[in-house]
VEXDRENGU-743205 format. One line per field, with one value per atom (N, C-alpha, C): residue in one letter; chain; atom name; x, y, z. Coordinates in Angstrom, 2 decimals, decimal comma, always signed. Atoms other than C-alpha are relative to their C-alpha. Example, Ala and Ser with C-alpha at 12.3 -4.5 7.8 and 13.67 -1.06 7.14 Angstrom:
type	(A_A_A_S_S_S)
mol	(A_A_A_A_A_A)
atom	(N_CA_C_N_CA_C)
X	(+0,89_+12,30_+0,90_-0,82_+13,67_-0,77)
Y	(-1,19_-4,50_+1,20_-1,19_-1,06_+1,09)
Z	(+0,00_+7,80_+0,00_-0,06_+7,14_+0,73)
This chain:
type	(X_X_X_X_X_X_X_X_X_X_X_X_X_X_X_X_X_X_X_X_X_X_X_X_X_X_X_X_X_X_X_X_X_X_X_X_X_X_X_X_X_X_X_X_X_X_X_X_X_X_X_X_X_X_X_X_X_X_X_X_X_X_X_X_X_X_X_X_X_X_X_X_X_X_X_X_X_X_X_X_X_X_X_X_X_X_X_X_X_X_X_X_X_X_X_X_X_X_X_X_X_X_X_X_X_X_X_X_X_X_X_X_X_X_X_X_X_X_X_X_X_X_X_X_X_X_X_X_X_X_X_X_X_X_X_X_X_X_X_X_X_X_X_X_X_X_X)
mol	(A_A_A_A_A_A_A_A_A_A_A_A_A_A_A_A_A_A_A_A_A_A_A_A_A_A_A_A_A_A_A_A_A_A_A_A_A_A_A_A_A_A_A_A_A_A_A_A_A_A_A_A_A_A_A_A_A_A_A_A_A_A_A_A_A_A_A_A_A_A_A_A_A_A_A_A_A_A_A_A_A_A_A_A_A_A_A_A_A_A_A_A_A_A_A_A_A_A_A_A_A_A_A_A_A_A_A_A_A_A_A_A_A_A_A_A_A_A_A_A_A_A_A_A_A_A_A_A_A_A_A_A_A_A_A_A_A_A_A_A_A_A_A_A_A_A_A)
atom	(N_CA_C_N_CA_C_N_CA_C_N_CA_C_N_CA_C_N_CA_C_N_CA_C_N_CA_C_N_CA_C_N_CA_C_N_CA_C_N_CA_C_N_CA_C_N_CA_C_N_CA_C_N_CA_C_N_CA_C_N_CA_C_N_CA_C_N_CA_C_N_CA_C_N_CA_C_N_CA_C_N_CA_C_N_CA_C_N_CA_C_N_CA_C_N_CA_C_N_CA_C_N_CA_C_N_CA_C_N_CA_C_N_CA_C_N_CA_C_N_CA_C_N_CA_C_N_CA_C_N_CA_C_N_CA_C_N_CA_C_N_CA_C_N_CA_C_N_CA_C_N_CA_C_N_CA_C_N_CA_C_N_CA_C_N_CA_C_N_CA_C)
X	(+0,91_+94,56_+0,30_-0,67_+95,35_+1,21_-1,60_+99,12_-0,41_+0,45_+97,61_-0,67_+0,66_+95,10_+1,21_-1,02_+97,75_+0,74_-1,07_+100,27_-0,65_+0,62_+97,56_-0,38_+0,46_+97,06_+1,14_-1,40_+100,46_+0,70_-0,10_+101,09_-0,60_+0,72_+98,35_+0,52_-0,52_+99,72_+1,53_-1,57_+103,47_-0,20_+0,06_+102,01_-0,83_+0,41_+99,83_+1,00_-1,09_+103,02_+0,93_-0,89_+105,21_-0,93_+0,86_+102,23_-0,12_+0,61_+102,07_+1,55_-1,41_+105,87_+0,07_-0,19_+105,70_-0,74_+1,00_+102,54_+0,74_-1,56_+105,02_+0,37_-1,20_+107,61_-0,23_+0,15_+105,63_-0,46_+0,97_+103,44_+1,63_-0,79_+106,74_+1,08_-0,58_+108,48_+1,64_-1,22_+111,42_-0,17_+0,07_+111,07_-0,39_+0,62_+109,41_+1,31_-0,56_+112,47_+0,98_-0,30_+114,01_-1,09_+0,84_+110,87_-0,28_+0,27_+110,27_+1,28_-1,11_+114,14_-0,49_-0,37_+113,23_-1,10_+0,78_+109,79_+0,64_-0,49_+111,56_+0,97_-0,86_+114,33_-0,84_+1,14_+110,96_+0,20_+0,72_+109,61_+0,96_-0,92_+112,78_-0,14_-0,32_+113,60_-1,53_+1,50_+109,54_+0,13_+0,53_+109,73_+1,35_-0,54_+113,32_+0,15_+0,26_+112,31_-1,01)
Y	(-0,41_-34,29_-0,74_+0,53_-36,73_-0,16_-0,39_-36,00_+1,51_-1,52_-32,14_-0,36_+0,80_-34,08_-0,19_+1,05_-35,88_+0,71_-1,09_-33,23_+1,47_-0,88_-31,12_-0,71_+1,02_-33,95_-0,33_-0,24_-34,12_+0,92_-1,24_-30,56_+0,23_-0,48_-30,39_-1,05_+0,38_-33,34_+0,56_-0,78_-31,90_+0,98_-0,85_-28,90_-0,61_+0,67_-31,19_-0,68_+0,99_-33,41_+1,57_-1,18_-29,61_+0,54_-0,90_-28,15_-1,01_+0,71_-31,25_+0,24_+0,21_-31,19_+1,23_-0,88_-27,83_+0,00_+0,11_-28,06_-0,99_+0,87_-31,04_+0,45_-0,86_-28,79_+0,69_-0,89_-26,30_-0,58_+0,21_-28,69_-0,52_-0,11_-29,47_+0,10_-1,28_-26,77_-0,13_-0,21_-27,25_+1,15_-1,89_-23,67_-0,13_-0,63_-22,37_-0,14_-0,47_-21,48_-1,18_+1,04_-24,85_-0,78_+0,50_-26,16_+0,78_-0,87_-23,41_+0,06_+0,47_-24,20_-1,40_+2,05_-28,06_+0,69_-0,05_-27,28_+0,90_-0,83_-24,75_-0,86_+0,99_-27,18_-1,47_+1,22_-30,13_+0,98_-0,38_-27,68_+0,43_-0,41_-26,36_-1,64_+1,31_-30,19_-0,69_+0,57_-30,98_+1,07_-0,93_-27,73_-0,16_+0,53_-29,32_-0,87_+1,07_-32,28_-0,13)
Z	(-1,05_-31,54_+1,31_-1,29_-29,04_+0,59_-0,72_-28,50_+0,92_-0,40_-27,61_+1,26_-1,31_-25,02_+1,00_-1,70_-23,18_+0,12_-0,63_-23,17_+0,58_-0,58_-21,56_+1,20_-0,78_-19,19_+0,75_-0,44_-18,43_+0,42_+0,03_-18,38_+1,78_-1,63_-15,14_+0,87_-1,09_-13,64_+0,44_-0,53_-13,50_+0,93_-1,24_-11,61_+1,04_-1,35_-9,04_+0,94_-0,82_-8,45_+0,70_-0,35_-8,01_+1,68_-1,42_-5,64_+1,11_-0,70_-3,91_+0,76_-0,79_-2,88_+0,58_-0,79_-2,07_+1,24_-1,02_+0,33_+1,00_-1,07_+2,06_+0,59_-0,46_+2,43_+0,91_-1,14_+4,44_+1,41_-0,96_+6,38_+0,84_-0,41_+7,47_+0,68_-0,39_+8,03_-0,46_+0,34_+6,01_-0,51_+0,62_+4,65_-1,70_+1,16_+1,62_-1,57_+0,93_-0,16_-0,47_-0,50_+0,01_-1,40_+1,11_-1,99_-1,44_+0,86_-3,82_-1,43_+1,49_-6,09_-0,01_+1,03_-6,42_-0,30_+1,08_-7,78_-1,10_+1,54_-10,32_-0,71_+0,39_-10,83_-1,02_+0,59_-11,70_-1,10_+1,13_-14,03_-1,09_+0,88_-15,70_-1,09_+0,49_-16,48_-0,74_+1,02_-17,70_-1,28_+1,48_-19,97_-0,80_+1,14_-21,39_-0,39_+0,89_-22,15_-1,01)
């Protein structure tokens, strides 16, 4: 039960740290698309580890 907790806890922080770099990116103005491969690049690398 508590491995399920924290990897649900972990799970929401990976996308706060992703949305947070993207929101960066725009305030910015390095462009969208720019952020938009490193957050896919984060999440590829959280969902193969």
């Amino acid at each position: 039960m508590h491995k399920r907790v924290r990897a649900r806890v972990e799970h929401a922080l990976a996308h706060m740290k992703s949305w947070n770099i993207l929101r960066n990116c725009r305030r910015k103005g390095d462009g969208v698309w720019h952020a938009t491969l490193g957050v896919a690049q984060m999440r590829n690398l959280t969902i193969a580890a």
